[in-house]
DRENVEX-664310 format. One line per 3 residues: number of its first residue (from 1); their letters; for each residue x, y, z of N, C-alpha, C. Coordinates in steps of 0.1 Angstrom, whole numbers, padded with zeros to 4 digits. Layout:
% residues N
NUM	a	X:Y:Z:X:Y:Z:X:Y:Z | ... $
***
This chain:
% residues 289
1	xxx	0008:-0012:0000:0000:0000:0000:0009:0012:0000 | 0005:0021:-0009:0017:0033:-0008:0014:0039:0004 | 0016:0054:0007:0020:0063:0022:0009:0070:0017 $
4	xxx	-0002:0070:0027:-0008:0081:0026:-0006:0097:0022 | 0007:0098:0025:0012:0113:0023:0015:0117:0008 | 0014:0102:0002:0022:0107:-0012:0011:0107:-0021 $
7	xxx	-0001:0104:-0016:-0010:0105:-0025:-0015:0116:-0029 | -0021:0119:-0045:-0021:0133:-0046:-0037:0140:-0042 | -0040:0149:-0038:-0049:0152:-0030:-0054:0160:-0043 $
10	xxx	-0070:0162:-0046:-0078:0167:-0056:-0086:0179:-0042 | -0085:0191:-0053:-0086:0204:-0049:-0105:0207:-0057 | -0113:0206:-0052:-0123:0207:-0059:-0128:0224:-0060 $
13	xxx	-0127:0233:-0067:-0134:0247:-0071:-0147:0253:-0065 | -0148:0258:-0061:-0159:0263:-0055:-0170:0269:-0064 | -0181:0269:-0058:-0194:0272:-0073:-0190:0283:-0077 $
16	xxx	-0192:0288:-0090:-0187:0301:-0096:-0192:0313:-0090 | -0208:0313:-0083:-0215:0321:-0075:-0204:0329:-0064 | -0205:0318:-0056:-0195:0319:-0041:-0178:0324:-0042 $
19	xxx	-0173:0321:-0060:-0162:0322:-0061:-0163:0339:-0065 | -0173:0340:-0075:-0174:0356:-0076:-0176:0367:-0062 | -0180:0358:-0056:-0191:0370:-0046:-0171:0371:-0034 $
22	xxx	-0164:0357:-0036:-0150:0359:-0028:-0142:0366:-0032 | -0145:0366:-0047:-0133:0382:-0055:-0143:0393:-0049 | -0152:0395:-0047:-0157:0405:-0046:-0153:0417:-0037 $
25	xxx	-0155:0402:-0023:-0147:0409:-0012:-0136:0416:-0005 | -0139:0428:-0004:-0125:0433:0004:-0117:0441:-0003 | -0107:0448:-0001:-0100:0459:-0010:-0095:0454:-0023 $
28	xxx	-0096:0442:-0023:-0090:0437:-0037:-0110:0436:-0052 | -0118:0439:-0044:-0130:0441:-0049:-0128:0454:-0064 | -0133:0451:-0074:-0133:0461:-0083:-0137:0473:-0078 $
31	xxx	-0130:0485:-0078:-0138:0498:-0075:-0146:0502:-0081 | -0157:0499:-0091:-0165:0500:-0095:-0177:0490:-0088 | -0175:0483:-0084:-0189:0472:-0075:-0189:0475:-0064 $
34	xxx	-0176:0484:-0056:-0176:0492:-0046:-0182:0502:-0047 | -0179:0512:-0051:-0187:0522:-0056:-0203:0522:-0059 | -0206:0511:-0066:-0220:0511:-0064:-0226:0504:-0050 $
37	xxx	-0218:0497:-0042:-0222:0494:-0030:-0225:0506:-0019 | -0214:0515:-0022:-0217:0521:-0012:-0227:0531:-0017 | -0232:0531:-0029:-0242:0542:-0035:-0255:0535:-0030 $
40	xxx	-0258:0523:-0032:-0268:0520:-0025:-0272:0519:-0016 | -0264:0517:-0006:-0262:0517:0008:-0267:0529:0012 | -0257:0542:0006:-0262:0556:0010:-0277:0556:0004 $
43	xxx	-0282:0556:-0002:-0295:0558:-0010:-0306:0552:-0001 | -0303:0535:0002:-0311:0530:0012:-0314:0539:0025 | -0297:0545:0028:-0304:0549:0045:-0307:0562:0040 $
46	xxx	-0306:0569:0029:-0314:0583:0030:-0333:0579:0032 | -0333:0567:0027:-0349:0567:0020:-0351:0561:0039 | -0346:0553:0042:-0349:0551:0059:-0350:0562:0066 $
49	xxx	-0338:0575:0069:-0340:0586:0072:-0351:0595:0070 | -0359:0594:0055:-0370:0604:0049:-0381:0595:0057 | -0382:0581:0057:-0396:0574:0061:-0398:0576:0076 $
52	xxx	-0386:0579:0088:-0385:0579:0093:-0389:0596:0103 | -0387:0601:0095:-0391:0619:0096:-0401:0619:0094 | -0406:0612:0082:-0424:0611:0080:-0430:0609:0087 $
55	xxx	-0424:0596:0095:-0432:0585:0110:-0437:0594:0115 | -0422:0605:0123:-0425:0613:0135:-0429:0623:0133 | -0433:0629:0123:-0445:0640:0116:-0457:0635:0119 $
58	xxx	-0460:0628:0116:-0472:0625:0119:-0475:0620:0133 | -0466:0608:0139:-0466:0608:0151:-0469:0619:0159 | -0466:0631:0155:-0464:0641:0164:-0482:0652:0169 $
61	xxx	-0488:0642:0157:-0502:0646:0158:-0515:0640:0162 | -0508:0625:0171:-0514:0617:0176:-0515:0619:0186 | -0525:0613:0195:-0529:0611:0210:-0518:0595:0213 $
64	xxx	-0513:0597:0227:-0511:0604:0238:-0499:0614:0233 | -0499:0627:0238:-0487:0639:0232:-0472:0635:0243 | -0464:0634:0236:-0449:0626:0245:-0445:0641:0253 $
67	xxx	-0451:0649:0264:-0449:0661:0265:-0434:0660:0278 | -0442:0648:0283:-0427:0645:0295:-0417:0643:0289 | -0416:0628:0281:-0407:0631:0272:-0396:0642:0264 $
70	xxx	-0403:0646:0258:-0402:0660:0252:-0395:0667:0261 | -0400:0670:0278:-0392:0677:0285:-0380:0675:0289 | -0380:0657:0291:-0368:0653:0296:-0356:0654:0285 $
73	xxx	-0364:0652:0273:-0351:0654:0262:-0342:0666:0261 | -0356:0679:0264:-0345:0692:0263:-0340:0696:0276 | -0342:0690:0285:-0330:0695:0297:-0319:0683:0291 $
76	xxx	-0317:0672:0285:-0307:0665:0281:-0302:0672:0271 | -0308:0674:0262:-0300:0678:0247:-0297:0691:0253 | -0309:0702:0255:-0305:0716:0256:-0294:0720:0275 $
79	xxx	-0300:0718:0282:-0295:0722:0296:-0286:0716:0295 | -0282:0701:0298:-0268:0695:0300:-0254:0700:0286 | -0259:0708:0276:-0254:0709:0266:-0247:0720:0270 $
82	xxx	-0253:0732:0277:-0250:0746:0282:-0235:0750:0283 | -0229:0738:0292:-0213:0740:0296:-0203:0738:0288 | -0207:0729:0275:-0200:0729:0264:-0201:0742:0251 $
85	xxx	-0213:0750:0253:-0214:0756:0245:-0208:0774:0256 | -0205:0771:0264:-0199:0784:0269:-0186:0780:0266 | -0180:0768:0272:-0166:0771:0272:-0158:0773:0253 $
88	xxx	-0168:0764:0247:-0163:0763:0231:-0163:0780:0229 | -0175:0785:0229:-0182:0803:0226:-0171:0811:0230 | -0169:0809:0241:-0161:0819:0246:-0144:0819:0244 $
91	xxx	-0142:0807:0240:-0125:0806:0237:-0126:0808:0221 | -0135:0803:0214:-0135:0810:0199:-0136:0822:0194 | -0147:0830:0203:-0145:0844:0202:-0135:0853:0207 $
94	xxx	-0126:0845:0215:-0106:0854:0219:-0103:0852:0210 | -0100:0838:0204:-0092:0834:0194:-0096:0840:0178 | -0110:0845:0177:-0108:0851:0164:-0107:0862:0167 $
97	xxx	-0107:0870:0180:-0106:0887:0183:-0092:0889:0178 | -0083:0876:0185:-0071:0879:0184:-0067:0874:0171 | -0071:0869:0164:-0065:0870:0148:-0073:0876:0138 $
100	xxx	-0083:0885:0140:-0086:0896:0133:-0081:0907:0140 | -0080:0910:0146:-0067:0920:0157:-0057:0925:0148 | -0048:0913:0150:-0034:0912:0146:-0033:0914:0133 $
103	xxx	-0044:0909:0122:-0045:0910:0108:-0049:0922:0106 | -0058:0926:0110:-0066:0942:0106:-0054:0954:0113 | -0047:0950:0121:-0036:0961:0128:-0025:0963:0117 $
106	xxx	-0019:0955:0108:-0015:0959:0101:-0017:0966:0086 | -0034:0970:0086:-0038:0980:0077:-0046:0988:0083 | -0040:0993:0099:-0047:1004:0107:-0061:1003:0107 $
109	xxx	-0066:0991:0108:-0081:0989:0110:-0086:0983:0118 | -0081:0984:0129:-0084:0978:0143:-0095:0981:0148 | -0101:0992:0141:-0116:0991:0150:-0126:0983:0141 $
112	xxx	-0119:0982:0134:-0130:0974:0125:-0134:0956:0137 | -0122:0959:0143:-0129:0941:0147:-0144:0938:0149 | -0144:0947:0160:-0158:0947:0167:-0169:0942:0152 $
115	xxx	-0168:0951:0141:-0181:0946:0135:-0176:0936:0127 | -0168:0930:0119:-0162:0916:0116:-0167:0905:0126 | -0158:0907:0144:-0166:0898:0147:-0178:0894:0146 $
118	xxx	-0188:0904:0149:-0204:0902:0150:-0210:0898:0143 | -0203:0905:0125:-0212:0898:0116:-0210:0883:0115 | -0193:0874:0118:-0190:0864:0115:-0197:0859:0123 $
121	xxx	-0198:0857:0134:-0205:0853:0148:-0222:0851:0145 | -0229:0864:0139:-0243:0864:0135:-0245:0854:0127 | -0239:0858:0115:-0240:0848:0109:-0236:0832:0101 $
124	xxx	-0220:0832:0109:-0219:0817:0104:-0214:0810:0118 | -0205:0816:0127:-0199:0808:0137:-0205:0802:0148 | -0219:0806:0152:-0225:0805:0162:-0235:0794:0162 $
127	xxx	-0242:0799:0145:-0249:0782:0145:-0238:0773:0137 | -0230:0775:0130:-0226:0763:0124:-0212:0755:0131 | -0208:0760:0143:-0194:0756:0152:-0206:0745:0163 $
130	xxx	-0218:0756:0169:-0222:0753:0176:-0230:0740:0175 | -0232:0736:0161:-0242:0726:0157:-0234:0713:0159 | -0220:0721:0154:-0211:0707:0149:-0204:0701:0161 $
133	xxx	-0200:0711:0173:-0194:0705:0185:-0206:0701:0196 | -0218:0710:0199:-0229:0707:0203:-0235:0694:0200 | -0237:0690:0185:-0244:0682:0174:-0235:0670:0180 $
136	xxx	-0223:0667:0179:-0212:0658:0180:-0218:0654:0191 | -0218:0658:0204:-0226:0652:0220:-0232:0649:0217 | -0244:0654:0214:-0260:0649:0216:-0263:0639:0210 $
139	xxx	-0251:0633:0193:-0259:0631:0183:-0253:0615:0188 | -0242:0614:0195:-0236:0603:0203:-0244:0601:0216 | -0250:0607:0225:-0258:0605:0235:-0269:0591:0231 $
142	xxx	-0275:0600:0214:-0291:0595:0213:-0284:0579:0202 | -0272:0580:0197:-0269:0566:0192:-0271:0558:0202 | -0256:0560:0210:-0256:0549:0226:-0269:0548:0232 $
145	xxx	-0278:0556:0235:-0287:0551:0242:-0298:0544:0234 | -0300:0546:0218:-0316:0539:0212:-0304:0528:0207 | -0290:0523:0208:-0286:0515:0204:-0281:0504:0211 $
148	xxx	-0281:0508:0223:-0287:0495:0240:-0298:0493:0237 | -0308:0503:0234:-0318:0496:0236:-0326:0490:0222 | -0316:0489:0210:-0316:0483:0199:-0312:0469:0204 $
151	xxx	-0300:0466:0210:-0290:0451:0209:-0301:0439:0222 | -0307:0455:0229:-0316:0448:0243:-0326:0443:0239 | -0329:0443:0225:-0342:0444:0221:-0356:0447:0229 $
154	xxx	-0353:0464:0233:-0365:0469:0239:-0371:0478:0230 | -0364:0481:0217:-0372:0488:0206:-0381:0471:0201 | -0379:0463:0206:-0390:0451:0195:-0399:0447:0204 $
157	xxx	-0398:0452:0221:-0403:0449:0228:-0419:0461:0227 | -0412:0475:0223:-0423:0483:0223:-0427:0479:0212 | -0423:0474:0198:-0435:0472:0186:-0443:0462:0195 $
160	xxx	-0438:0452:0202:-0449:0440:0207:-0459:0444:0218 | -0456:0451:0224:-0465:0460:0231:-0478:0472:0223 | -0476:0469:0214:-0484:0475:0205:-0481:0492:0198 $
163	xxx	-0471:0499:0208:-0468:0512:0207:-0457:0515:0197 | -0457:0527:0189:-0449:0527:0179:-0435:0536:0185 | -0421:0532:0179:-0408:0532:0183:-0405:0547:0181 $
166	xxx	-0414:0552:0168:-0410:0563:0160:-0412:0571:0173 | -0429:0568:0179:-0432:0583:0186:-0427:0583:0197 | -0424:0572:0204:-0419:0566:0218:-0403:0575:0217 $
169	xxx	-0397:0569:0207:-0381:0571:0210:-0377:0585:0200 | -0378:0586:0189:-0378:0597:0176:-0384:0609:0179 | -0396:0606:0181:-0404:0617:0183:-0399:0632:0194 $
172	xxx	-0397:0625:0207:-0392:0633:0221:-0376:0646:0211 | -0370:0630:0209:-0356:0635:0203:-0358:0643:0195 | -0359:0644:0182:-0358:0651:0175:-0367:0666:0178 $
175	xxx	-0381:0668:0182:-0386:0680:0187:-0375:0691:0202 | -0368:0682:0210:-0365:0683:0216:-0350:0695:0205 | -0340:0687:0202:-0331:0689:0190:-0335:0706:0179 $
178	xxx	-0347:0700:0178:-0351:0715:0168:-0355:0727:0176 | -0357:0720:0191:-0365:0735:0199:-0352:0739:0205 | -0343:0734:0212:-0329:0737:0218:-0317:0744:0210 $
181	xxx	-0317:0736:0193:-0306:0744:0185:-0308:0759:0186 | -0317:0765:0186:-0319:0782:0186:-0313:0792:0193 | -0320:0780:0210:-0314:0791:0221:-0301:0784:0218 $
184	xxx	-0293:0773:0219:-0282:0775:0222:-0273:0781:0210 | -0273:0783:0201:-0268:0792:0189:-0265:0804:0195 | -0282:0809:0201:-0282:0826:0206:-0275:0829:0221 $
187	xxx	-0276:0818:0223:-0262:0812:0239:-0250:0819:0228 | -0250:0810:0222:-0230:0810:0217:-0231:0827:0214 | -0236:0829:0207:-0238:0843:0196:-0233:0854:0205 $
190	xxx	-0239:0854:0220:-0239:0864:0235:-0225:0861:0236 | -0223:0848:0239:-0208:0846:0251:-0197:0848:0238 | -0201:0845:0229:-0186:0843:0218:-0182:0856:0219 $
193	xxx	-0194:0868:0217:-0189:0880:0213:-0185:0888:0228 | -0192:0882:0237:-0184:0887:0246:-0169:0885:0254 | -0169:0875:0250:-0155:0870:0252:-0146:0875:0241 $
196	xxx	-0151:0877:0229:-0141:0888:0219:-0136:0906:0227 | -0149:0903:0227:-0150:0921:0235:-0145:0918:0245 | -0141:0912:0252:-0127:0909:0267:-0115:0914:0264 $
199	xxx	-0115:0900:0253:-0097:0898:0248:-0097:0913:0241 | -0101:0919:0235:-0097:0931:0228:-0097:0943:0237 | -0102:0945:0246:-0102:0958:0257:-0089:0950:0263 $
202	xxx	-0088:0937:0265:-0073:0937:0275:-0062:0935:0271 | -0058:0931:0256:-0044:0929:0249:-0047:0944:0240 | -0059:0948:0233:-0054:0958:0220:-0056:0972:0227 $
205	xxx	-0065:0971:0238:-0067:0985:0239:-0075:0991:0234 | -0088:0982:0231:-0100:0986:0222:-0116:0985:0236 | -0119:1002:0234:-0124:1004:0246:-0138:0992:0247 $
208	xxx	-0143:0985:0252:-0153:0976:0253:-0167:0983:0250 | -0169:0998:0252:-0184:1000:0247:-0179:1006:0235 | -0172:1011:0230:-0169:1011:0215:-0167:1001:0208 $
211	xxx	-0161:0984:0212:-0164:0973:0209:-0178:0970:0202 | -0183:0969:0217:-0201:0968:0218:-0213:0976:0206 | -0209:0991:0206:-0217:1000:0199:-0212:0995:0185 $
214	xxx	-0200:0997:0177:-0194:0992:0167:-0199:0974:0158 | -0202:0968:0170:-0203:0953:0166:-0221:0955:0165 | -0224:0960:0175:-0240:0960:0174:-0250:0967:0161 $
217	xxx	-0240:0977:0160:-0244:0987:0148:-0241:0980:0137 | -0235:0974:0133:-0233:0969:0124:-0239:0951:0119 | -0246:0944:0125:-0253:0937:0129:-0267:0935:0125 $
220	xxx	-0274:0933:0116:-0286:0939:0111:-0295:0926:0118 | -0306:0929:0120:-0321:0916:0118:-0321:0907:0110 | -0315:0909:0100:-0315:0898:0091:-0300:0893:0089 $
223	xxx	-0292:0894:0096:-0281:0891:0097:-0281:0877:0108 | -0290:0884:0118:-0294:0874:0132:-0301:0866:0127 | -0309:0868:0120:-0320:0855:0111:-0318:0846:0105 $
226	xxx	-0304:0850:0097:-0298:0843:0084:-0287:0832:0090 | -0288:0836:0099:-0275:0827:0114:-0288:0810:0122 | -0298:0821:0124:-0311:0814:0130:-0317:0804:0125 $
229	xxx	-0317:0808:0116:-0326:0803:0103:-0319:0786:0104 | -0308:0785:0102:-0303:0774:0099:-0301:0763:0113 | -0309:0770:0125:-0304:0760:0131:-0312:0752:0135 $
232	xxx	-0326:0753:0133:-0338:0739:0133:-0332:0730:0131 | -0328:0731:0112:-0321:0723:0103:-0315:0715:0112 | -0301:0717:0118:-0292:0715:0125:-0296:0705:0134 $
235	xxx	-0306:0710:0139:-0311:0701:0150:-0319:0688:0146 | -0328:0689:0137:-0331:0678:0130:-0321:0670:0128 | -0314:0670:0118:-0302:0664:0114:-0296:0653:0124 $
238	xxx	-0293:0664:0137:-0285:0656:0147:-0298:0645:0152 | -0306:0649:0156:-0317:0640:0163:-0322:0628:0151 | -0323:0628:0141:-0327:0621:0126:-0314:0610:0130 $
241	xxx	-0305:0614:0126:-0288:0603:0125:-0288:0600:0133 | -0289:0604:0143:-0282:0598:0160:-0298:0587:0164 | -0304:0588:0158:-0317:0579:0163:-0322:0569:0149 $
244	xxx	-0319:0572:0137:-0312:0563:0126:-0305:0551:0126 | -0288:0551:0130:-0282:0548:0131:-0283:0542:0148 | -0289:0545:0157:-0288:0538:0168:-0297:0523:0168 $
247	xxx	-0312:0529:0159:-0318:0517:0156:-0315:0509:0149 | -0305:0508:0139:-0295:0499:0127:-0285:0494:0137 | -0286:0495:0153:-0272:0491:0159:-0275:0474:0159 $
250	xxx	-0266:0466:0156:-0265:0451:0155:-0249:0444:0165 | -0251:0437:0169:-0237:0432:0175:-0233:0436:0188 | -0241:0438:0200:-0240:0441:0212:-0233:0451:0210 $
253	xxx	-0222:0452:0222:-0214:0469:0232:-0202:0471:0216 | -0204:0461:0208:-0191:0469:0198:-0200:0473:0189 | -0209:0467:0185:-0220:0476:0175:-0225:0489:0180 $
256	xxx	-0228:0491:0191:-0226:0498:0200:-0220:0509:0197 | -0205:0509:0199:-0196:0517:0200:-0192:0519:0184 | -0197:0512:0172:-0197:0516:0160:-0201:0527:0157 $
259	xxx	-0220:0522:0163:-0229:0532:0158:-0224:0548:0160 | -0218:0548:0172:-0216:0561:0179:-0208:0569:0173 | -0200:0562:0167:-0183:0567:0160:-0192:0572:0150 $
262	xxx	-0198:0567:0138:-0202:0568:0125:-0215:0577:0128 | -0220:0579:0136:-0230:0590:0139:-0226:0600:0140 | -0214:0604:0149:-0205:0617:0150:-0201:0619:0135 $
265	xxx	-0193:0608:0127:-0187:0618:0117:-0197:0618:0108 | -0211:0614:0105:-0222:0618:0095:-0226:0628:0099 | -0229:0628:0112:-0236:0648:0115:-0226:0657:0111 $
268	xxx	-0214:0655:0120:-0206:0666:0114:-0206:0671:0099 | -0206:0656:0087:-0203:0661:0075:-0218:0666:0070 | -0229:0663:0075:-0242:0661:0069:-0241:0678:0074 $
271	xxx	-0240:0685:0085:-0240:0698:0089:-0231:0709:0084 | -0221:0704:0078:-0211:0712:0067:-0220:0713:0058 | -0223:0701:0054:-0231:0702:0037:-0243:0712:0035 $
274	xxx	-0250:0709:0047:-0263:0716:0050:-0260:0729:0050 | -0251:0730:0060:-0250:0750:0058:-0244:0755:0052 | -0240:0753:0037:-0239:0758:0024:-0253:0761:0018 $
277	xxx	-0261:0746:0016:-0270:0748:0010:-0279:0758:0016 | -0282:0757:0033:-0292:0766:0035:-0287:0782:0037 | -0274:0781:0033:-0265:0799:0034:-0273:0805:0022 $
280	xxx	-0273:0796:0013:-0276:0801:0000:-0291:0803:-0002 | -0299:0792:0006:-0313:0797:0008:-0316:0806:0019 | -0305:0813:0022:-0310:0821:0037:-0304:0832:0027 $
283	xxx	-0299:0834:0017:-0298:0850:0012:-0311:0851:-0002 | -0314:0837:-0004:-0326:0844:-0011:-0341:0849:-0006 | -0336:0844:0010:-0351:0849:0017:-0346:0862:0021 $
286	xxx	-0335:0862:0022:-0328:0876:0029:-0318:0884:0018 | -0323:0890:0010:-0312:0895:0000:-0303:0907:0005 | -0307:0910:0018:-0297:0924:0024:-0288:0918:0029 $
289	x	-0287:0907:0034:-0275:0900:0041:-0262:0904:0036 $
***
């Protein structure tokens, strides 16, 4: 009998199906079948995100009204949010005092700060810094928590209970998110410029109520509006993704900790994108801006 070892061993192919779908996988995958993966992928979760905003639209005009809810959301989103939006406001507004300062001093235009800062502050720094470092917390708060209670299965526990997830868990969130982005914007908007008007009365020598009169005067209603305007948006956004993505959470405490990562960097970029488009819709409602 020969040696088992020397016998030659038959290698049988795998179905062509299974063998395609193995090239497929992984960086060695054509960028083109990638590319359309990930296009679908994105497409799918916009069309989950729009069905999902519909839910809580309507949800929102049903009996029983989530009004506790609702409250508890905005001392979470808005009140617990407060300490991050003073210390961010107020070190942003030194740091651009002091580099429009230093820039405008060398074409003897130092008083100009005051209204530079204010308009920048009115209108872009206050909601769109504020959405994005504010937005980053909250929009990781509402992953980790609907995404325990994704893995716990207590979102399948409420469909079996008869009550819908949208109004129960979505609903609170997101109203909560659209009524808080405003004030805390007009939070930042106060402390940023005050904290400009600090740093500049104590390094340039720029008297603080000529600061004040200067930045104020120059500052229009529709300047404040056009800053305003965009931050509903904002807040949607964060509360939509962060409760999106928490319900898609699969695979216990590391799915978990997925969702949360990839919720942060979609708000962030979904809130860049946004406040282009609605800059552009905020000067055709506002053409004096």
């Amino acid at each position: 009998m020969p040696d088992d070892a020397a016998r030659p061993t038959l290698s049988v192919p795998p179905p062509p199906g299974r063998a395609a779908a193995s090239r497929r996988r992984g960086p060695s995958a054509p960028w083109g079948w990638r590319l359309r993966v990930r296009l679908e992928s994105f497409v799918e979760q916009i069309g989950e995100i729009s069905e999902m905003t519909w839910g809580a639209t309507r949800a929102l005009f049903r009996r029983p009204f989530e009004g506790k809810a609702i409250m508890a959301q905005l001392d979470s989103i808005g009140v617990a949010s407060l300490g991050i939006v003073v210390v961010t406001s107020l070190f942003i507004g030194m740091v651009m005092a002091v580099q429009f300062a230093f820039g405008l001093r060398k074409f003897g235009g130092m008083e100009y700060t005051g209204r530079v800062i204010a308009l920048s502050f009115a209108r872009e720094l206050a909601p769109s810094l504020t959405a994005v470092i504010v937005g980053s917390r909250i929009s990781a708060g509402i992953a980790a928590e609907v995404g325990s209670m994704a893995v716990t299965e207590q979102i399948d526990a409420i469909r079996a209970l008869g009550a819908d997830p949208l109004k129960k868990l979505v609903l609170p969130r997101l109203v909560a998110a659209v009524v808080a982005m405003p004030m805390l914007c007009s939070f930042a908007l106060v402390l940023g410029f005050s904290g400009a008007m600090f740093i500049t009365d104590l390094e340039f020598g720029i008297p603080a109520d000529f600061f004040f009169r200067s930045g104020l005067g120059s500052v229009t209603l529709a300047d404040f509006l056009g800053g305003l305007f965009k931050t509903p948006f904002f807040g949607a956004i964060i509360a939509l993704v962060g409760c999106h993505f928490g319900m898609r959470t699969r695979g216990g405490t590391e799915g978990v900790g997925n969702s949360t990562t990839t919720t942060v960097v979609v708000v962030s970029i979904a809130i860049l994108i946004a406040d282009f488009f609605l800059t552009k819709i905020s000067f055709l409602f506002w053409p004096t801006l």
